[in-house]
C-alpha positions in Angstrom: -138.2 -81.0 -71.7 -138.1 -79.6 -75.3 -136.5 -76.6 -75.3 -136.2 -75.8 -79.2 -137.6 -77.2 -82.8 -135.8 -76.8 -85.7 -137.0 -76.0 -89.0 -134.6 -76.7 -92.1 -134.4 -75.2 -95.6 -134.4 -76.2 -98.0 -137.6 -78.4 -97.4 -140.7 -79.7 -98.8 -141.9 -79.0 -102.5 -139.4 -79.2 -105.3 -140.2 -77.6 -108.6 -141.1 -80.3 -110.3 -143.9 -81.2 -107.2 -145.3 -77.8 -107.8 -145.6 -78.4 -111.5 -147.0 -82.0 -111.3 -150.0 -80.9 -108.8 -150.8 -77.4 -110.6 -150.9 -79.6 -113.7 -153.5 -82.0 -112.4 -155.6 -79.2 -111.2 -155.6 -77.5 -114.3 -156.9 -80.0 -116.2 -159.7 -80.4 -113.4 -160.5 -76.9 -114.1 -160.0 -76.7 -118.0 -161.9 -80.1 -118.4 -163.7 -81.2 -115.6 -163.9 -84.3 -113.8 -163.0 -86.6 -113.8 -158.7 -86.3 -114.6 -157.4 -89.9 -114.1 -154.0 -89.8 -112.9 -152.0 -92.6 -114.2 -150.2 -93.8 -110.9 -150.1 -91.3 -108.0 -149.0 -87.9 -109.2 -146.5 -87.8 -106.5 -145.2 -90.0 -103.7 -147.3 -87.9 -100.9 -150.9 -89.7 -100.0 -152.0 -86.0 -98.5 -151.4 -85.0 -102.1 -153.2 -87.8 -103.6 -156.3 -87.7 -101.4 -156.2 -83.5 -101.8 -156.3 -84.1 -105.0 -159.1 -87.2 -105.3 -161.3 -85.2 -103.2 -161.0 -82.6 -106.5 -161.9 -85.3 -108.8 -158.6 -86.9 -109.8 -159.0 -90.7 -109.9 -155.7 -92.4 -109.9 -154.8 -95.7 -111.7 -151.8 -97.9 -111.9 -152.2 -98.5 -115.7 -153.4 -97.1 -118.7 -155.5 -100.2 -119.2 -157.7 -98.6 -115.8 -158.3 -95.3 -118.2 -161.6 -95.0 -120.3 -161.7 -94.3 -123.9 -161.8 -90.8 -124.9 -160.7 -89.4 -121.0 -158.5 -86.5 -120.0 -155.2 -88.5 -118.4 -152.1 -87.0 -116.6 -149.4 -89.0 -116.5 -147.3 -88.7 -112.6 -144.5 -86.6 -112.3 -142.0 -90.1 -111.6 -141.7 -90.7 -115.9 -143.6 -93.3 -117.7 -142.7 -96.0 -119.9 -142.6 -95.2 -124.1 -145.8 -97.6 -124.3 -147.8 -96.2 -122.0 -148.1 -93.1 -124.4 -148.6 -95.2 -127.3 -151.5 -97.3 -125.1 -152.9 -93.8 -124.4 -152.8 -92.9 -128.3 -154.6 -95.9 -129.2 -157.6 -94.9 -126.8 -157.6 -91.4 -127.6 -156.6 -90.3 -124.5 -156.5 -86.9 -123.8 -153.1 -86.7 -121.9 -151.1 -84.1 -120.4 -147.7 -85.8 -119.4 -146.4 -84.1 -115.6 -142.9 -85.9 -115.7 -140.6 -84.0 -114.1 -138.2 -82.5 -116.5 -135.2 -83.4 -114.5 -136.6 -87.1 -115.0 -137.1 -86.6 -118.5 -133.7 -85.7 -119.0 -132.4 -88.8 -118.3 -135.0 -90.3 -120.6 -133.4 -88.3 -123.8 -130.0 -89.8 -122.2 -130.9 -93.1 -122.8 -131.8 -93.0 -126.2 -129.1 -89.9 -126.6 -125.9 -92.9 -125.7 -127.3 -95.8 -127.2 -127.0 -94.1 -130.2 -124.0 -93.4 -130.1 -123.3 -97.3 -129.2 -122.7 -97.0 -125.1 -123.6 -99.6 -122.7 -126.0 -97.8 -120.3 -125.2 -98.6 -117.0 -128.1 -97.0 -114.8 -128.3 -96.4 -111.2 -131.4 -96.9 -109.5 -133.8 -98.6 -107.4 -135.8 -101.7 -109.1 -139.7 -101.6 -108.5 -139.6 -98.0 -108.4 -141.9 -96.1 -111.3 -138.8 -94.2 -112.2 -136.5 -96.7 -112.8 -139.0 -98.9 -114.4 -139.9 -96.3 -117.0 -136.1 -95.0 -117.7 -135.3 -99.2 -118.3 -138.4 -99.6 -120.2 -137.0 -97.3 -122.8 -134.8 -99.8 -123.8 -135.8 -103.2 -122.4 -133.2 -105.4 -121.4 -130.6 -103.3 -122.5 -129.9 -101.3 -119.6 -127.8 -102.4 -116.6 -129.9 -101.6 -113.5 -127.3 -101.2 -110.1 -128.8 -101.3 -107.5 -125.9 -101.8 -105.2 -122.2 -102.2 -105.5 -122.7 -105.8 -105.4 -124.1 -105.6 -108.2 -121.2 -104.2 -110.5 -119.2 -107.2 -110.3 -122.3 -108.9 -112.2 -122.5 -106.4 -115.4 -121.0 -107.8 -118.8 -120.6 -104.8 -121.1 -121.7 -106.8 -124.1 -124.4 -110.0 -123.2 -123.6 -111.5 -126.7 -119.9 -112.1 -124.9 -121.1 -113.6 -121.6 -120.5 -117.0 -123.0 -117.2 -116.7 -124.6 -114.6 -116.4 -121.7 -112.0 -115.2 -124.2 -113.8 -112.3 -125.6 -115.1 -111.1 -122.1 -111.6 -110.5 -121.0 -112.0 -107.5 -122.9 -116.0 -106.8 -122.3 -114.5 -104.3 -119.2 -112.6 -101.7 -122.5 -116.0 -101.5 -124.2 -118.0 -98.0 -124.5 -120.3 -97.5 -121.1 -122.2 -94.6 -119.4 -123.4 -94.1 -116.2 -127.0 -92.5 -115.5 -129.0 -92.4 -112.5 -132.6 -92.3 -110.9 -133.1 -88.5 -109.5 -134.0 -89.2 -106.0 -131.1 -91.6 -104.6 -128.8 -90.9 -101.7 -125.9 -88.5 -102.8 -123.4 -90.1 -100.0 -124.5 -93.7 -101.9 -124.5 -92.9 -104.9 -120.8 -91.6 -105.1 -119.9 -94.9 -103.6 -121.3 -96.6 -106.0 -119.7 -94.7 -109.0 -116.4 -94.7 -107.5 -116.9 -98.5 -107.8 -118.2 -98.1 -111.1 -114.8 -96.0 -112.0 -112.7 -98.5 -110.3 -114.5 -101.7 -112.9 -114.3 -99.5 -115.8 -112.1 -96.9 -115.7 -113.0 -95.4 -118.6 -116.6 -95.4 -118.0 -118.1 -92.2 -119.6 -119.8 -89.6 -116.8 -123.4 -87.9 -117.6 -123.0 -84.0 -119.0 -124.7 -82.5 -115.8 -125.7 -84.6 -112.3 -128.4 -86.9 -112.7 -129.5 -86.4 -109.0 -131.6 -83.7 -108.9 -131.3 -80.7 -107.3 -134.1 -81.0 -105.0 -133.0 -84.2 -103.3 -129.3 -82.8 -103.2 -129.8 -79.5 -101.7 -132.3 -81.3 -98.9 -129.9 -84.2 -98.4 -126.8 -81.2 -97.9 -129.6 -79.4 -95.5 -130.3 -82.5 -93.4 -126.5 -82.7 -92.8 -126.3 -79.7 -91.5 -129.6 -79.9 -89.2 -127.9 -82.8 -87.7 -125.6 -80.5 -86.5 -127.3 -78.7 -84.1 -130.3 -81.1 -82.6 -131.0 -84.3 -80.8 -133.1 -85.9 -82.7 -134.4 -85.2 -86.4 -138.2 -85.9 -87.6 -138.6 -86.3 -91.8 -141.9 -85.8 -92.8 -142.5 -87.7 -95.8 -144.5 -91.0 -97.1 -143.1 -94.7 -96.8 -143.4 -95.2 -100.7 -141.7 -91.6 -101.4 -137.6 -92.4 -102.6 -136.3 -88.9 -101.9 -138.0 -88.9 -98.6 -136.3 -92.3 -97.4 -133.4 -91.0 -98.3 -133.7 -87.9 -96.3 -134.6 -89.9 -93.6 -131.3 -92.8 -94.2 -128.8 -89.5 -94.6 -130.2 -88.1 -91.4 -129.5 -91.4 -89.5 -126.5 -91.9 -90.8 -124.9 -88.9 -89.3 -125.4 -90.6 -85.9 -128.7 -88.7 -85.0 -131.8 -90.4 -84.3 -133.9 -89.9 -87.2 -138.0 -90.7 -87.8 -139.7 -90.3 -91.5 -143.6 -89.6 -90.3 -146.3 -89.4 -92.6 -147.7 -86.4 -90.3 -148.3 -85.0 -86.8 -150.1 -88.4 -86.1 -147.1 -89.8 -86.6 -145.2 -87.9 -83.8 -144.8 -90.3 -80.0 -143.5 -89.0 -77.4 -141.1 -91.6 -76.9 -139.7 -91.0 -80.1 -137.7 -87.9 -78.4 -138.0 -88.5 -74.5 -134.2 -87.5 -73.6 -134.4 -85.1 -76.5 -134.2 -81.0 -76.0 -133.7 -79.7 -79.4 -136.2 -81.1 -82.4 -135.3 -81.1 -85.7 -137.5 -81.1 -88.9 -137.1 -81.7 -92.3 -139.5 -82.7 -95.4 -139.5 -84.5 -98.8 -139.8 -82.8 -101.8 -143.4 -83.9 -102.6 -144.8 -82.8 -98.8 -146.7 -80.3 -98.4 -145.8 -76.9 -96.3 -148.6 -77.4 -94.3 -147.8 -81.0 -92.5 -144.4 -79.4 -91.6 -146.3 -76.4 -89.6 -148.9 -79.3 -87.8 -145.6 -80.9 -86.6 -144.2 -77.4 -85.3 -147.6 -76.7 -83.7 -146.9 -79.5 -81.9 -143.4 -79.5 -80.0 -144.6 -75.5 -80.1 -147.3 -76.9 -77.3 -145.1 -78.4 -75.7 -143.0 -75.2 -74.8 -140.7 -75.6 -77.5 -139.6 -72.0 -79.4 -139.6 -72.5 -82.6 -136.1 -71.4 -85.0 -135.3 -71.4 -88.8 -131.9 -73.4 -90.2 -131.6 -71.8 -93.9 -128.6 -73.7 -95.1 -129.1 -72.5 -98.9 -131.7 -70.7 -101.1 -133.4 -72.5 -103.8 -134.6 -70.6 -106.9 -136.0 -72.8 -109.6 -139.3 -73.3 -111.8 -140.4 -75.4 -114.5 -142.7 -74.3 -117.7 -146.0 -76.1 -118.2 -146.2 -79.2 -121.0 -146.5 -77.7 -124.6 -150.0 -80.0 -124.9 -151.0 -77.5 -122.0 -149.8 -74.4 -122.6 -151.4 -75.4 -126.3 -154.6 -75.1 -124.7 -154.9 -72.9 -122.2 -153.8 -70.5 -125.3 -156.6 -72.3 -128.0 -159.2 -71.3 -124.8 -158.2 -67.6 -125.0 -157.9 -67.9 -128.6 -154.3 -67.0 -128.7 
């Protein structure tokens, strides 16, 4: 029988979430539908259909996007050409990257200036990573795993010369990586990194964000003190299939749900104590529907506040621009 359920904190909405959704509802309100939503906003289909049901329509491309429309572009980063595609239409667009995201964007361009070899960390497919690589195509090393290390050639124009890729490993090189990977992971792979080129050059400030840290740290902890540990989160969301991978690999057994519905009850039948955890793009209210639940049950609910999170993000210029030529500012 259950006797508790566990909530963790930090959970749930990151500051950049926040900002990406408020941004797409603004421009509902400010311009009315329809908003189209170059791919979805974020990696939570609650989100997405909350926000459809507004009037957002969400595309994959900028192709899908009439001439002349309002556009936000999703909170994950978008490739360089998809804002020059949207110029070319006359696109109205309000751009909802994260600015944690587009941090590593300016690092790109920031090191290859200054003529490093980009080594970047990340997961290929994802809409992150595609648009960080895309602002240099072909020139970024994508590592995936640390398989993959053994592969990378500082310089391509030495991969056929044997003689001068003795010395490829001495070459200038950087490390960045996509915000939403596994921190446990991640170091393993940089260690690597170190260990290949040991004077590999480190980013000025984590590349990880904080979000995906702090609830990573918080899951840790959770695992601590329960049986078995529920992440609510969608299958296509990176930060929340890593929550769910660090939970599991502390031993516990660990679920990622899309919601309630996704609950069994042989999922925790030897289980007494519940835990639960979210992704940084789920919503509060699927956490409480999943409480509510093992609640029913005769579970009393608790709170596990591993750390306090205080952090916001300001509106894009284009949309602070007019909000303020509305008011006539």
């Amino acid at each position: 029988m259950i006797e508790k359920v566990i909530l963790v904190r930090p959970r749930g909405f990151c500051a950049g979430v926040e900002r990406a959704i408020k941004i797409v509802e603004d421009c509902l309100q400010i311009f009315g539908k329809p908003v189209y939503v170059k791919h979805e906003i974020v990696h939570n289909k609650h989100v997405v259909d909350s926000l459809t049901k507004k009037g957002a329509i969400t595309v994959n491309t900028v192709e899908e996007i009439p001439q002349n429309a309002t556009a936000v572009f999703s909170a994950h980063g978008s490739p360089p050409q998809d804002f020059e595609k949207a110029r070319q239409k006359n696109i109205r667009l309000i751009d909802a990257t994260c600015p944690l995201v587009s941090k590593v964007h300016l690092e790109v361009h920031r090191y290859a200036n200054q003529g490093y070899t980009i080594l970047y960390i990340g997961h290929k497919g994802h809409v992150e990573a595609d648009g960080v690589c895309a602002e240099l195509p072909g020139k970024l090393h994508l590592i995936e795993t640390i398989k993959d290390i053994e592969e990378i050639r500082m310089n391509k124009e030495e991969e056929d010369d044997k003689e001068k890729n003795q010395n490829n490993d001495n070459k200038k090189g950087v490390y960045l990586t996509q915000t939403t990977l596994s921190v446990d992971e991640t170091k393993e792979i940089i260690a690597a990194l170190k260990k290949r080129f040991p004077n590999i050059k480190e980013p000025p400030s984590e590349d990880i964000c904080y979000a995906t840290t702090n609830r990573q740290a918080a899951i840790k902890e959770l695992a601590k003190n329960v049986d078995v540990i529920f992440v609510i989160g969608s299958k296509n969301s990176s930060n929340s299939r890593r929550l769910a991978e660090t939970a599991q690999k502390t031993g516990k057994t660990a679920f990622l749900i899309d919601d309630v519905n996704g609950i069994k009850k042989e999922m925790f039948k030897d289980a007494k104590i519940i835990g639960l955890s979210a992704g940084a793009s789920v919503p509060e209210y699927l956490v409480q529907q999943a409480v509510e639940y093992f609640v029913n049950l005769g579970a009393k609910k608790e709170e596990l506040n591993v750390l306090n999170e205080v952090m916001t993000f300001k509106e894009p210029l284009e949309l602070i621009k007019i909000k303020r030529e509305q008011k006539g500012i």
